[in-house]
N, C-alpha and C positions, 0 to 999 in steps of 0.2 A: 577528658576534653569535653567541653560543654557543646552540645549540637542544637546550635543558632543559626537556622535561614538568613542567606542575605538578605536585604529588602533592596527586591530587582523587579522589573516589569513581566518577568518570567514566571514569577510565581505572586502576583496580586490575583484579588479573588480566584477566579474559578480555577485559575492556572496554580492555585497553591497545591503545595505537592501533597497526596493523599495519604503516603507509607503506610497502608492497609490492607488485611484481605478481610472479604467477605463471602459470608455464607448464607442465602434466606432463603426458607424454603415455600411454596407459593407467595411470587409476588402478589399485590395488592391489587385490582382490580378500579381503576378511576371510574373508566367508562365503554360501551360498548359488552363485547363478548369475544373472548380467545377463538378463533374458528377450529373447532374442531378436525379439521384435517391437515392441521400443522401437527407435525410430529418428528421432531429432531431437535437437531442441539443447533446453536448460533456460537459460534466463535470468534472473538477479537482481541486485538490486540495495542496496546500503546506502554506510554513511555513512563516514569514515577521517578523522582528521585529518593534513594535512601539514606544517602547522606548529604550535607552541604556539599556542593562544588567545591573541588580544593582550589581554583580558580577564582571563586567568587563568581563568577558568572555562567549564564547559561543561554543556550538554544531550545526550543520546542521539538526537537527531533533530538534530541539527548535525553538517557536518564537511565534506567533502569526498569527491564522489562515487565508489565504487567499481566497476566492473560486474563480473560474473562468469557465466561460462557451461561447461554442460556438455554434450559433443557426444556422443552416442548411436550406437552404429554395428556392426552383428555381435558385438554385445556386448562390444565395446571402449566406453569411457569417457575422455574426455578434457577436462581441465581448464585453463582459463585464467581471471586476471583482471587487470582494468586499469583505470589511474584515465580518468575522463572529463575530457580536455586543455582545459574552458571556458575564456571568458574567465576569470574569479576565479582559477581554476588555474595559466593559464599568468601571470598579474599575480604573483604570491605565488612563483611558480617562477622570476621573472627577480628577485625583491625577495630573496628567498633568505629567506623570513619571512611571518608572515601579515599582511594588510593589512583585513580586516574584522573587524570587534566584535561584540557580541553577535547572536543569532540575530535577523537580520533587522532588524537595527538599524542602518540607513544612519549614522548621525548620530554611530554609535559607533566608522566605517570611519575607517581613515586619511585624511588629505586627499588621499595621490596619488591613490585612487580614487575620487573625486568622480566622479556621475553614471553606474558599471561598473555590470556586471550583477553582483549579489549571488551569482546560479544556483549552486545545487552540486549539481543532477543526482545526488541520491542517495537518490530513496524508489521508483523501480519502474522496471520497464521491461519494453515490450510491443515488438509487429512489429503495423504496419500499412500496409498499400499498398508492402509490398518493404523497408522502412526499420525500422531498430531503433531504438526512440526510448527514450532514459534521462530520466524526470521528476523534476520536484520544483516542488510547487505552485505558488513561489516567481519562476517566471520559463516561458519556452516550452521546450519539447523540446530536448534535446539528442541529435543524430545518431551512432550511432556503427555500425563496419563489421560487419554479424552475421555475419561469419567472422573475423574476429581483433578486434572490439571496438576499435578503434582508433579515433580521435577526429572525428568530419568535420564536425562543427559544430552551430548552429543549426537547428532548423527551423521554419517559419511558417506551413506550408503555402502556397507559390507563395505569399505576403504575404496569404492573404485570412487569416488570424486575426490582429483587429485590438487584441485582448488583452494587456496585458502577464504577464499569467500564463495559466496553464492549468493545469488538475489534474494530478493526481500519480495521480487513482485513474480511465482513463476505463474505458468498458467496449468491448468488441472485439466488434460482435457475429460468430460465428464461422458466422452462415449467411450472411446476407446482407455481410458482409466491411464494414460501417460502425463510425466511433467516433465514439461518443458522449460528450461531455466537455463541458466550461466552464472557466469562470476567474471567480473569484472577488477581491473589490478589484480589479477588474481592469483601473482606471484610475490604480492605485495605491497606496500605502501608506494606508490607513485610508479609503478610497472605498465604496459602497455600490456599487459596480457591478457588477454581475452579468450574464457574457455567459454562455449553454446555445448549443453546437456539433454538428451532427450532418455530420461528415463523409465520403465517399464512399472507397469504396473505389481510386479513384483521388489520393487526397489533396488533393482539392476540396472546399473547404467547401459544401454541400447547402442549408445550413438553418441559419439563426442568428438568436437572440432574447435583447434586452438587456432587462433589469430592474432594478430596484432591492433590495436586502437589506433586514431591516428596521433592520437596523445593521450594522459594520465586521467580522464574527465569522471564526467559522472553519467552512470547510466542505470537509472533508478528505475525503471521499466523500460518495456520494450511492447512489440509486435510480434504474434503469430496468428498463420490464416491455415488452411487446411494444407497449403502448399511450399510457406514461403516461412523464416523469420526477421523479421527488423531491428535492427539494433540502431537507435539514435544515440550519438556520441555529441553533447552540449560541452561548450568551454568554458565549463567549471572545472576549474584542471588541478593537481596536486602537484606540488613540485615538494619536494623530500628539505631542501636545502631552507626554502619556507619552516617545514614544520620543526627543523631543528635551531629556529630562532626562537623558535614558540609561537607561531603564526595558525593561520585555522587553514583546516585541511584542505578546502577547494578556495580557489581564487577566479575574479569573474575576469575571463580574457574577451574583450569584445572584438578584438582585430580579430577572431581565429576563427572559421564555420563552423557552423555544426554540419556535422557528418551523419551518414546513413548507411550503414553496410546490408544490405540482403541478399539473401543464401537461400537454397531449395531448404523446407525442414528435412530430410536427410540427407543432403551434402554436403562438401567437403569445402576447407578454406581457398581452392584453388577456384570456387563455384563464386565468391561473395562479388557482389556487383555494387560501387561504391556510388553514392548520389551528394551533393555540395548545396548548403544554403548559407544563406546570412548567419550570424549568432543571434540564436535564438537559446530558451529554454524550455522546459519541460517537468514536470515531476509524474504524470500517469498517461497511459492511454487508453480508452477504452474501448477500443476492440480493432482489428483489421482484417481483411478479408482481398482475396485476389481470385479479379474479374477479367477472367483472358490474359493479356500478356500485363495486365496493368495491376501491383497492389497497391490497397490503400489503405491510409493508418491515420483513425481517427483519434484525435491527441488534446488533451491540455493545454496550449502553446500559449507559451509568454514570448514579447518581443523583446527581450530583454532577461535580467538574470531573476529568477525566480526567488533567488534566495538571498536578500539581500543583507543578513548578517555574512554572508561569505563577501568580502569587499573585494572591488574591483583590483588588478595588476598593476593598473597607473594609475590608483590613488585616486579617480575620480569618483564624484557623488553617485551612489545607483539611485535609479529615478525607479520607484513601485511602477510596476507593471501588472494590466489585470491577465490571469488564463481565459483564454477564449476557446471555445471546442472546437477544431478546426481539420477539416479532412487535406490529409497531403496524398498526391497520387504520384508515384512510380513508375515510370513505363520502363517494362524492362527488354524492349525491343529497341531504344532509343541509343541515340548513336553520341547522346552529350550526359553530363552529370546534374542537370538540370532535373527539376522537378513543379509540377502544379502544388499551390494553395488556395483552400479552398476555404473560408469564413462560412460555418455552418450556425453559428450563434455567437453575437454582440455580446448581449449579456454577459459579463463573468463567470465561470464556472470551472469547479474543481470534485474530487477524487469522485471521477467518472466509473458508474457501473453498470452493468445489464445482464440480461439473465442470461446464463454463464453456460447454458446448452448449446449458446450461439457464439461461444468462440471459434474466431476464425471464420466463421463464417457472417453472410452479409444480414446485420440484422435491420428490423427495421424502428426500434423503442430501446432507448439509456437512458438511465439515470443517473445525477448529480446536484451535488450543493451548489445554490444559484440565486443569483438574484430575479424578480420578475423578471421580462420582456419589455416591460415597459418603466422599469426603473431608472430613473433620471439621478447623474452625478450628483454626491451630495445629499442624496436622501439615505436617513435612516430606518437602511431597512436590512430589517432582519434576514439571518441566512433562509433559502427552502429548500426544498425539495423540488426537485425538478422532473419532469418527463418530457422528454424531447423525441419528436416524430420524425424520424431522417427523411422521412417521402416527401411530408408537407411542411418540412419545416416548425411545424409549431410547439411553443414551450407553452409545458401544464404547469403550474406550480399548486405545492402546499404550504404553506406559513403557519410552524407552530406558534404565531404570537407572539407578544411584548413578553421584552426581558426571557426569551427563550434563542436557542441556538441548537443546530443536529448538527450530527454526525453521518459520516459514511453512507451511504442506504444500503440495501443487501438485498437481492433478490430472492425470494420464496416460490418455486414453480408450486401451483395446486394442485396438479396430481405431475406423475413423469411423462404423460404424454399429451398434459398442458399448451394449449399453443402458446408460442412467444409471448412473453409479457402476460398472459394470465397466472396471476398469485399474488404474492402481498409483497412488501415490503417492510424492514424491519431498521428504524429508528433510532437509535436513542438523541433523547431531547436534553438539552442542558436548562436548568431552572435555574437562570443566572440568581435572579432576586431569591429565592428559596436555598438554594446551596444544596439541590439534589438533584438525579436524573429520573426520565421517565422512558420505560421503552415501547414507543407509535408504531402502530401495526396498519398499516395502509392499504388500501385497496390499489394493486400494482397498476390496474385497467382505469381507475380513476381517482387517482391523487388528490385532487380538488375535494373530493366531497369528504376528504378528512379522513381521520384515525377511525378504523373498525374497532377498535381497542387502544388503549393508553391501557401502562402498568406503573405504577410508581415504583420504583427503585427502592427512596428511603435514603440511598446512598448518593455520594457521588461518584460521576464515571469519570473523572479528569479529562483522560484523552484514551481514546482509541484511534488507530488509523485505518488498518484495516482486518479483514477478516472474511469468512466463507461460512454456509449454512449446507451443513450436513445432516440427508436424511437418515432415518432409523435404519434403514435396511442396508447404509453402507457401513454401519458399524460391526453387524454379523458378516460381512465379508472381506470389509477392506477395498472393496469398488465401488464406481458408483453405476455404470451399465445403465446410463441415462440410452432410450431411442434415441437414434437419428432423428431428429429435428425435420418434419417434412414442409 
């Protein structure tokens, strides 16, 4: 069978699919100087396709998983990436073709695959307990080597996650060495199951509480603060009888709320205290924290469905909606299911981060991809790099330039007992007109005055979505034993 890409808007220019790995050893040096006391590895992760869609068609959150890492060292830089050998990978690698249908749409998979794991380990990847684990909400962890990314399988945690999925988005906390995650449908395609995981830094599950959703939706990130979890339930919802028409996995319900369930981080499902809004959407949040009886969960929020290849229930147009950063606050003393919002930034902005010593707790500097502050509809303008001041409100932005676009940002602390926000940030830039990436190395305290360094790639980085930077000294342990944050 001859393998011919469709011609789709999915895969024009930079979206063409890459089906490659690489290996280079010291990148190439544009400008500036590598600082000398970066020293780790950077890991991320996105999506590639290997074969044509047997569909013919496709979405930007489908494909097959890529990982990609950059290793830190006397200011050497060194680049690899590689696909994640799953089961679905290596089925599709002996069929010499693809053997699954639409996103997540069992019913749409060939019949040799009846009952395989759908996984394609392509939306993030963290280190916890000595293991580099590649996600995707879709199915459990995928193991791969964090010195050459190479493939080692499954993981389940010693069989105690009894989950068939788990998030894509958990959080790490980076003092106490715990991950904090779920799994949502997690007994299935269109299930209301809802299991919250709190596991030990030895790769034990700790602490686990099953619930119910208030329907099949999506819950693609969540909230935790030192005290509390949040779970946002958006109505993008799965109905089974959909996917057995051949229909796509979520459908946007506007009549239905989104929902908020929070729970103490170690309690039980008889503890979850439920809060009601409009239908709204969601895809990240970047960070929450709880202040007295009140928490808050600083979020991505769209008024409307974020995803708009998933179509509406009744068939009506979805109108693009931009993400705004927006604080929602919980009282959880209140005697209604009511809730405050709070509009922290106009501007558009999306997959929000910050330095990650301050999860859960109240920080005061995030970062995200954004347009200026002062960007007017209709202008084209490039994505940036944002720094946003929760005190004073203000957005810093950086512009890598015409015919350029980034990626993700990622925090680098300068040393482990770095105050907030001092260290770098770490880029990659897409060189639409050249057809390569470069990875900008930012000064985290001032954005604005540019790259301390550009690295030329050579290659290109298609998509990554997300990822985490791990330092040297947690590789010889398996923790990361960050201080308290004072």
């Amino acid at each position: 069978m001859d393998v011919v890409f469709p011609d789709i808007p999915a895969y024009e220019g930079w979206s063409a699919p890459m089906r490659s790995e690489s290996t280079i050893q010291d990148l190439e040096l544009v400008s500036g100087s590598v600082p000398r006391d970066i020293a780790g590895t950077l890991y991320r992760c996105g999506p590639d396709r290997q074969y044509p869609p047997m569909s013919g068609e496709d979405i930007f959150i489908d494909g097959e998983g890529m990982a990609h890492m950059w290793r830190f060292a006397d200011g050497h830089v060194d680049y690899r990436s590689r696909w994640m050998r799953n089961e679905r990978f290596l089925l599709q690698e002996d069929a010499r073709r693809s053997l699954f249908g639409r996103y997540r749409n069992r019913y749409t998979n060939d019949p040799s695959v009846a009952g395989k794991s759908m996984g394609t380990a392509n939306t993030n990847a963290v280190f916890h307990g000595g293991r580099l684990l590649v996600l995707k909400e879709d199915s459990l962890p995928f193991e791969a080597d964090p010195d050459t990314l190479e493939s080692i399988g499954e993981w389940d945690f010693y069989g105690e996650v009894r989950s068939k999925t788990l998030s894509a988005h958990p959080k790490i906390d980076l003092i106490t060495n715990e991950m904090i995650t779920y799994g949502h449908q997690a007994k299935g395609d269109g299930t209301t199951d809802m299991v919250y995981y709190v596991i030990g830094a030895d790769g034990h599950v700790a602490h686990e509480v099953w619930f119910h959703a208030p329907y099949p939706g999506v819950v693609h990130d969540f909230g935790v603060t030192e005290s509390h979890v949040i779970f946002p339930f958006f109505p993008l919802i799965t109905d089974v009888d959909v996917l057995k028409k051949g229909g796509t996995f979520y459908e946007w319900h506007p009549d239905q709320p989104t929902m908020y369930a929070i729970l103490p981080r170690r309690g039980t499902a008889e503890d979850i205290r439920w809060f009601k809004g409009p239908a709204t959407s969601a895809g990240h949040m970047m960070n929450a924290f709880t202040e007295g009886a009140k928490v808050h969960l600083d979020i991505c929020l769209y008024h409307g469905n974020c995803f708009p290849f998933f179509p509406a229930k009744d068939g009506s147009f979805t109108t693009p909606v931009p993400p705004q950063l927006t604080r929602l606050t919980f009282d959880m003393t209140s005697n209604t299911d009511d809730f405050e919002s709070d509009l922290l930034l106009a501007a558009p902005g999306e997959m929000p981060r910050m330095d990650d010593r301050y999860m859960g707790k109240k920080n005061r500097y995030g970062f995200l991809i954004c347009r200026p502050a002062d960007a007017k509809v209709g202008d084209a303008v490039t994505a940036n790099i944002g720094r946003f001041d929760f005190e004073t409100r203000a957005l810093e932005t950086w512009s890598p330039g015409a015919n350029r676009g980034v990626q993700e940002p990622i925090f680098v602390p300068r040393s482990p007992n770095a105050p907030e926000s001092d260290g770098y940030l770490m880029v990659i830039v897409n060189r639409f007109d050249e057809g390569y990436s470069d990875l900008a190395i930012l000064d985290a305290g001032n954005i604005a005055r540019g790259p301390v360094a550009v690295l030329k790639m050579g290659v290109r980085v298609r998509s990554t979505f997300h990822g985490m930077w791990v330092p040297d000294w947690a590789f010889e342990t398996g923790r990361f034993d960050f201080p308290e944050p004072v």
